[in-house]
Every structure is written in structure tokens, then in C-alpha cells.
C-alpha positions in Angstrom: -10.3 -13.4 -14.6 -8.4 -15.5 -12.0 -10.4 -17.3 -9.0 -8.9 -15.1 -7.1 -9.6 -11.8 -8.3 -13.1 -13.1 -8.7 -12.9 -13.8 -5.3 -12.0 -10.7 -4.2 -14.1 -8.3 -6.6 -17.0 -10.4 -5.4 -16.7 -9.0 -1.9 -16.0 -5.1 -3.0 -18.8 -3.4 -2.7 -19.3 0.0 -4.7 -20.6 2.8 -3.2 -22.2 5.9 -5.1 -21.8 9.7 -4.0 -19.0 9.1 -1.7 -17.6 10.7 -0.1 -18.9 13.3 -2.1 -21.3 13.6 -5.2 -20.1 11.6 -8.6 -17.5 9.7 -7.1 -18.0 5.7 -6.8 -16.0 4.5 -3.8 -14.5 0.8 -3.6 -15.4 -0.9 -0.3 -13.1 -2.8 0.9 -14.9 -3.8 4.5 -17.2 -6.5 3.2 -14.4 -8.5 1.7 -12.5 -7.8 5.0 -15.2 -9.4 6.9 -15.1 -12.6 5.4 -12.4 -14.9 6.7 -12.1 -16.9 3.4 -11.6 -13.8 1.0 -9.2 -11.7 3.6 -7.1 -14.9 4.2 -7.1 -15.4 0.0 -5.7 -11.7 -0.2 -3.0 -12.0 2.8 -1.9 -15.3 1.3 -1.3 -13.6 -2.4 -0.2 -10.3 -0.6 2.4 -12.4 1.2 3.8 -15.0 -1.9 4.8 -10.8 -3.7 6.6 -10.4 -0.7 8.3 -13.5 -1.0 8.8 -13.1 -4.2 10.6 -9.8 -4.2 12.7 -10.9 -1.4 11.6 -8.4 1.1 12.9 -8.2 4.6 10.5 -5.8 5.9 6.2 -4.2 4.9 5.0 -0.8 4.7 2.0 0.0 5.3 0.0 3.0 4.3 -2.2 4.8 6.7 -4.8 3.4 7.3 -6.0 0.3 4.9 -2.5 -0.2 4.4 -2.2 -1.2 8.2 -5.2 -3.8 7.7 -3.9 -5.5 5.0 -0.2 -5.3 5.5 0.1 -6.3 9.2 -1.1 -9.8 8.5 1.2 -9.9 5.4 4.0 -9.5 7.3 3.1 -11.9 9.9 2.3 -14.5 7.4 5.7 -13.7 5.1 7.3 -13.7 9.1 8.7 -10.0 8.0 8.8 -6.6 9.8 5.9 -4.3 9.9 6.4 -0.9 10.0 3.6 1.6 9.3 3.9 4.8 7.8 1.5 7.4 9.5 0.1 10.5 9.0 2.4 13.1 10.3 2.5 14.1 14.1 1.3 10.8 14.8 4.3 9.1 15.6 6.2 9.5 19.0 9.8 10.0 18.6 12.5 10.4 16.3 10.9 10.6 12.6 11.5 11.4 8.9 8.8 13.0 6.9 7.7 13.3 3.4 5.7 16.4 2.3 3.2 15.7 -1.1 0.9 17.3 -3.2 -2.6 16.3 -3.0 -5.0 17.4 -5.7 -6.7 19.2 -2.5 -4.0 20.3 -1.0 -1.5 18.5 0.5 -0.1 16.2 3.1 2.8 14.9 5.0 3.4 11.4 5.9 6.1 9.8 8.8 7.9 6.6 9.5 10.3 6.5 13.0 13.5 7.3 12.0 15.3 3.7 13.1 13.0 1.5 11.5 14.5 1.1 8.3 17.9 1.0 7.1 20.4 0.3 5.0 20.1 -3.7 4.0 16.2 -3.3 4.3 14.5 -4.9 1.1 10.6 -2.9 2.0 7.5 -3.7 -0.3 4.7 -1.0 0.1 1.3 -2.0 0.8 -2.2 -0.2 0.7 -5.2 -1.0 -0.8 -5.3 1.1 -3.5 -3.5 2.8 -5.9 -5.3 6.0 -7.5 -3.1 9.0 -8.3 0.0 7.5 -6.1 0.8 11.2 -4.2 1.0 8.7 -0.9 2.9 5.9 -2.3 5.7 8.3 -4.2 6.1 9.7 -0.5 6.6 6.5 0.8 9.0 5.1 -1.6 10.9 8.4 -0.9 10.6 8.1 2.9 12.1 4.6 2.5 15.1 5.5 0.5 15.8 8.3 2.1 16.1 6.1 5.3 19.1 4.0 3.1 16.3 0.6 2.7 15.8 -0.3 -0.9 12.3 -0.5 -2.2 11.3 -4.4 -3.2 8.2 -3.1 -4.9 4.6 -1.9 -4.2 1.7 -4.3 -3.8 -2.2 -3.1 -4.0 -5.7 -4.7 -3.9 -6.9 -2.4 -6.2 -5.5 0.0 -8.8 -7.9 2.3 -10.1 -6.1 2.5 -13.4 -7.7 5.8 -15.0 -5.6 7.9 -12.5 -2.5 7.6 -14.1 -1.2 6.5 -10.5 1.1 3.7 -12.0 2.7 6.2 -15.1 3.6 8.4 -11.6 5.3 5.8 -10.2 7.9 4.4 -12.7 10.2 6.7 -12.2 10.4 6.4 -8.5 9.9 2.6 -8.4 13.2 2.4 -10.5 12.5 -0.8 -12.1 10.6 -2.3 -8.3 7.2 -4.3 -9.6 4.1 -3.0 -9.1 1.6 -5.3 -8.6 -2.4 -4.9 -8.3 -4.5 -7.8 -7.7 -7.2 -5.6 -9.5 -7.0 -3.4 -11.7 -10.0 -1.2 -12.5 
């Protein structure tokens, strides 16, 4: 294990029984909280940007925003967030997906992204990857090209990442931890 990822699995803190009974939710607040471990994670977030040549960040509601706003500042990229849907003012496209609930519908304003765009996806983690297909889809659909998706965390026994290949069509998909 890399400093880093010791770093940043040192300030996730596990929670038992939520949201509901038998699952172990990954909290990402504690390691948010400390200037030395969120700067660590911006910094690595923003060195993939780099490195894929992107020209603009996603951001997944709502972690997505906390961790990809400063990447984009520190990369001196775009930000644009992708929201829930009907949470948006204006002109938007929208992405329905299944959920293993349900499902959902996520938004991104329609002039935000366009043809020329190079957009890597952030969030903070990857589990099934309903959201982050939707995305990928939402940002190809608005003629940008998808640099890749970045993640703090991918909880690997999802099967989010098999999900993805297809839509990432060869786009790297990194996760800073993968458990």
C-alpha cells in the first residue's frame, strides 16, 4: 500500500447498519476534515486530470461536488456538476438509470459541454456505476469526449467497473482505493 492510500484509508471511517441494517458505509467526512489528507486527495485527483488531458470535471451529486470542485481549481479546469434532476435552472439534458431500488434521473445544463470538451468524472465512489454510466452518457450525448473516471473509493465486489467498460470505451478508470 502506497503512502497515500494509507493516508487516505486512515481517515475513512466505517460505519455499521447504515443506512440501513447489514450494510457497512465508507465515511468520507473525517478524511475531509483534515486539511493534510483532503489536500493529498485533491492533489492525486488533479495529476489524473492532467494526465488524461482533460479540459473540463464532472462532478457527481453530491460527494462528487466536494471532491471535484477543488480538482478543477487546482488542475485550473472547468467544473461542471451534474445534479439530480429538476435541480438545475434552465436549459438541460437528462439521463434516466436503473437503480437497484428504483431509479433515477440525473442533469447537466445543456451549454456546458461540447464538442472539443476532454471531461473526467469524479465522485467518491464507485459501487454498482448506474450514476457514473448516466454521466458518461450525458457527456457524450452533449458531443464532449470522456477523459476517464476518477474515484476515492471503489467498492470492487459490485461489479461497478465490469459495468463500465463498455461505456468508458477504452477511458481509464482510476480508484485511489479499491475495496
Amino acid at each position: 500500500m502506497t503512502d497515500i492510500e494509507e493516508l487516505l484509508l486512515s481517515r475513512i471511517r466505517d460505519v455499521a447498519d447504515y443506512p440501513e441494517p447489514g450494510v457497512m458505509f465508507k465515511d468520507i467526512t473525517p478524511l475531509l476534515a483534515d486539511p493534510a489528507a483532503f489536500t493529498a486527495l485533491t492533489d492525486t485527483l488533479a495529476q489524473i486530470a492532467e494526465r488524461t488531458g482533460a479540459t473540463k470535471v464532472v462532478g457527481l451529486e453530491a460527494r462528487g461536488f466536494i471532491l471535484g470542485a477543488p480538482v478543477a481549481v487546482r488542475a485550473g479546469l472547468g467544473f461542471i456538476p451534474v445534479r439530480k434532476a429538476g435541480k438545475l435552472p434552465g436549459a438541460t439534458l437528462s439521463q434516466a438509470y436503473d437503480l437497484e431500488y428504483g431509479s433515477a434521473e440525473i442533469e447537466v445544463h445543456a451549454e456546458d459541454l461540447t464538442a472539443g470538451d476532454r471531461v473526467l468524472v469524479i465522485d467518491d465512489v464507485l459501487a454498482t456505476g448506474g450514476t457514473a454510466e448516466a454521466s458518461i452518457q450525458l457527456i457524450r450525448r452533449a458531443s464532449a469526449e470522456v477523459a476517464g473516471l476518477a474515484v476515492l473509493m471503489e467498492l470492487g465486489f459490485l461489479g461497478g467497473r465490469a459495468r463500465l467498460a463498455p461505456a468508458l470505451d477504452g477511458a481509464p478508470l482510476e480508484a485511489l482505493l479499491r475495496i
